[in-house]
N, C-alpha and C positions, 0 to 999 in steps of 0.2 A: 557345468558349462556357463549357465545364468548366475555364477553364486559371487563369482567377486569380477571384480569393474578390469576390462584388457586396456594397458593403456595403449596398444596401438590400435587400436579402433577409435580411444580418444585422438589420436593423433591425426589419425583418417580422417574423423568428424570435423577437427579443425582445418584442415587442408582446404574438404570441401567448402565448406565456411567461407574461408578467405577466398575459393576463385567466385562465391555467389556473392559476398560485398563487390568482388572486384568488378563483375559483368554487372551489377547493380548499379554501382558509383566509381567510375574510375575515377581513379588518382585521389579518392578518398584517404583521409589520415586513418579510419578506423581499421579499414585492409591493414596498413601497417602496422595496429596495434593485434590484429588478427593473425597476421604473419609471426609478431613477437611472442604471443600465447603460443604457437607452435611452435616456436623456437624451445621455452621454457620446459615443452610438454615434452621434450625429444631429452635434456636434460634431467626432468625428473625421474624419466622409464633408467636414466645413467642412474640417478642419487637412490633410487630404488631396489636396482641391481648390487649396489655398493653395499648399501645396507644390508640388502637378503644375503650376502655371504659371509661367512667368520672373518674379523679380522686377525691371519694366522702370523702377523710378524706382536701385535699386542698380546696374543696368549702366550706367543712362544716367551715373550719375556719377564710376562706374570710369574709364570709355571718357574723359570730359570731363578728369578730375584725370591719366590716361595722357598726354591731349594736351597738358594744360598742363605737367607733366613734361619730354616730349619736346622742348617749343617751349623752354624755360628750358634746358635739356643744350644746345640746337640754340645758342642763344645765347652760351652758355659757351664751347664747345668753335671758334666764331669767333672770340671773343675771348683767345684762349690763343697762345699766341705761344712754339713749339717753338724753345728754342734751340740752340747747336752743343751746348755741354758736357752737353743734358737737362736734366731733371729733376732736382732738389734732395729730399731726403728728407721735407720738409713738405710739399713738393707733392704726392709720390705720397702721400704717406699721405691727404691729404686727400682726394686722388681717389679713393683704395680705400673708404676709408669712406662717400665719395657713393655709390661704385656699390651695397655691401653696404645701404645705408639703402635707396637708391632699390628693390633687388629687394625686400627686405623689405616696403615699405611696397606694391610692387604683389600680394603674394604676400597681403600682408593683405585689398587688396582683392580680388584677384579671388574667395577664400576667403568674405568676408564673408558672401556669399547662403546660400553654403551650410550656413554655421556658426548661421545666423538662425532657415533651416529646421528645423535639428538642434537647436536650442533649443526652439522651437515643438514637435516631433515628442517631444521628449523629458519636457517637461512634463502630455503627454496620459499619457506609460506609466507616469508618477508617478503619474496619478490611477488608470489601474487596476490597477496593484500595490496600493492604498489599500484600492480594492473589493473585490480578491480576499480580503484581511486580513477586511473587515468581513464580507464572506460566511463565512469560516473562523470568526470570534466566535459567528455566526447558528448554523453547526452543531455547533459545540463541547460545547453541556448537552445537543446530541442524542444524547444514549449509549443503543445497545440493551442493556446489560449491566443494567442497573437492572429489563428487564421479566425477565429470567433470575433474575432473585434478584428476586422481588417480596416474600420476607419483609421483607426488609434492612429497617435502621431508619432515617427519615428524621433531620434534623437541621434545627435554625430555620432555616439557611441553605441547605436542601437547594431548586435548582430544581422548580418547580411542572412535575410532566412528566403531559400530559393528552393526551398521542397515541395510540390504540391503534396495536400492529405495522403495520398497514399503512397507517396516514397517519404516521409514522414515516417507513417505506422515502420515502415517495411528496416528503415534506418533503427527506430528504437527496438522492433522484435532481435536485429540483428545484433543491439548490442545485451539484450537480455541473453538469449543463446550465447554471446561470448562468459559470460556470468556465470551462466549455468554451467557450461565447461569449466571454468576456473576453481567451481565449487567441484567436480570429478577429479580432476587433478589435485584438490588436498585431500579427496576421499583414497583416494589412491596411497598416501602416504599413512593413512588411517589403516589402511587393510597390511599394512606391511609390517609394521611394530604397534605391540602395546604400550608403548611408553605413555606416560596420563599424561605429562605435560606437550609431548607433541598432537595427543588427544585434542586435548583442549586447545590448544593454537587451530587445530584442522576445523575443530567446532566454530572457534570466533569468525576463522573464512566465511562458512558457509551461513553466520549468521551475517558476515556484512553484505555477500553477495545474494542473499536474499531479502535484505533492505533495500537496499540499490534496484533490484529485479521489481519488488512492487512500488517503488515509484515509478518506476519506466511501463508498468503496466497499468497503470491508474493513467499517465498520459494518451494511452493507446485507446483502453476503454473510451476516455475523452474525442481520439479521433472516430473509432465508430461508430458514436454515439451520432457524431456530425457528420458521418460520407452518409448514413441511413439517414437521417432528415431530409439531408440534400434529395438521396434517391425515392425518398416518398416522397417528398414535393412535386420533384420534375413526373410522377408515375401518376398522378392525381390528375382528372381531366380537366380541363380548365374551363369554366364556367363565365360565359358572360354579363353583365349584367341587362337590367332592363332597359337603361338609355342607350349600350351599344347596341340593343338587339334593332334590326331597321321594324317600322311602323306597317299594322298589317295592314293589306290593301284590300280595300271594300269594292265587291263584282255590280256593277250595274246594272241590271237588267235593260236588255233593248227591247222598244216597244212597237211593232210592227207598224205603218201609217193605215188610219183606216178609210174603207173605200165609199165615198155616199153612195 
């Protein structure tokens, strides 16, 4: 049940996703790019599906161009007429190169299906190499360094940053989870064929969207690092010093009058 990845559970996972950016950040661009991961992810369970079944109109015309093949060889090879002294040097040669064309041309076909799929399969991990890129732009001007030095002086060109600390964290954890989906969804094309070379594309995914992942988590560490000073400070009692403290008052003793 736990042994290979559902993709409509990926798909679930992404739904909810996108309505928890959306009640997060409306009208956010990252929603959109959350909604488009679910898009892709409903396509791949298609390219998936395509893949796991035979393609029955390219075998049926393997098997057919095989037969007709054989029947044309079958032909030939009656018609050939072995003499005492053999074969002459034009003959073999031709015959070598019948047979090197003819493997080759079956070796094309029988290849063909699978080279089809591997095209199909490879142009989905195009697109979310793409994604992962455009999520990497989405958290780029997210930098926690700018609330640590809030003198600093802006510039025309300085991004508009209107997140306090913790819709910060909450914006980058969001787009790391989108990351981590994106690397599910080429593992998922990884569980479906062993073709090596669409191996290794699933591989390069998951090695970009876990580059991307620990930079956005190195800026986050940065934010907790800062919401917990904050809340140790404000938690710390606050101590006055000795010139605010007011001056103690010295009791005088009253001395009763006394009577001759």
């Amino acid at each position: 049940m736990y042994r290979k990845l559902d993709p409509q559970k990926t798909i679930s996972t992404l739904a909810t996703l996108a309505k928890r950016i959306d009640e997060r950040f409306p009208g956010a661009s990252l929603n959109g790019v959350c909604k488009e991961v679910a898009a892709i992810a409903v396509e791949t369970c298609g390219r998936i599906a395509w893949v796991s079944k035979p393609y029955k109109a390219i075998r049926f015309a393997v098997i057919l161009v095989i037969a007709v093949a054989g029947c044309l060889g079958w032909l030939l090879i009656r018609k050939v007429h072995i003499r005492a002294e053999g074969f002459s040097i034009e003959e073999l040669e031709a015959g070598t190169n019948g047979i090197v064309l003819t493997g080759a041309a079956l070796f094309f076909l029988f290849s063909l299906e699978s080279r089809m799929k591997r095209v199909r399969i490879l142009q989905g991990i195009e697109e979310l190499r793409a994604v992962s890129h455009v999520i990497d732009m989405h958290q780029l001007t997210k930098d926690p360094s700018h609330m640590l030095s809030a003198g600093g002086q802006r510039t025309k060109s300085s991004p508009q940053r209107t997140l306090t600390p913790f819709q910060l964290a909450r914006y980058l954890d969001y787009c790391s989870e989108l990351l981590s989906l994106i690397g599910k969804l080429a593992a998922l094309y990884a569980q479906s064929t062993s073709d090596s070379v669409v191996l290794q594309a699933v591989n390069d995914i998951e090695t970009l969207t876990n580059g991307i992942s620990r930079k956005i988590w190195q800026k986050i560490m940065i934010l907790d690092d800062d919401i917990a000073e904050d809340a140790a400070k404000e938690a710390q009692p606050k101590v006055t010093s000795r010139a605010d403290q007011p001056a103690p008052t010295t009791l005088v003793p009253v001395v009763p009058p006394t009577t001759d």
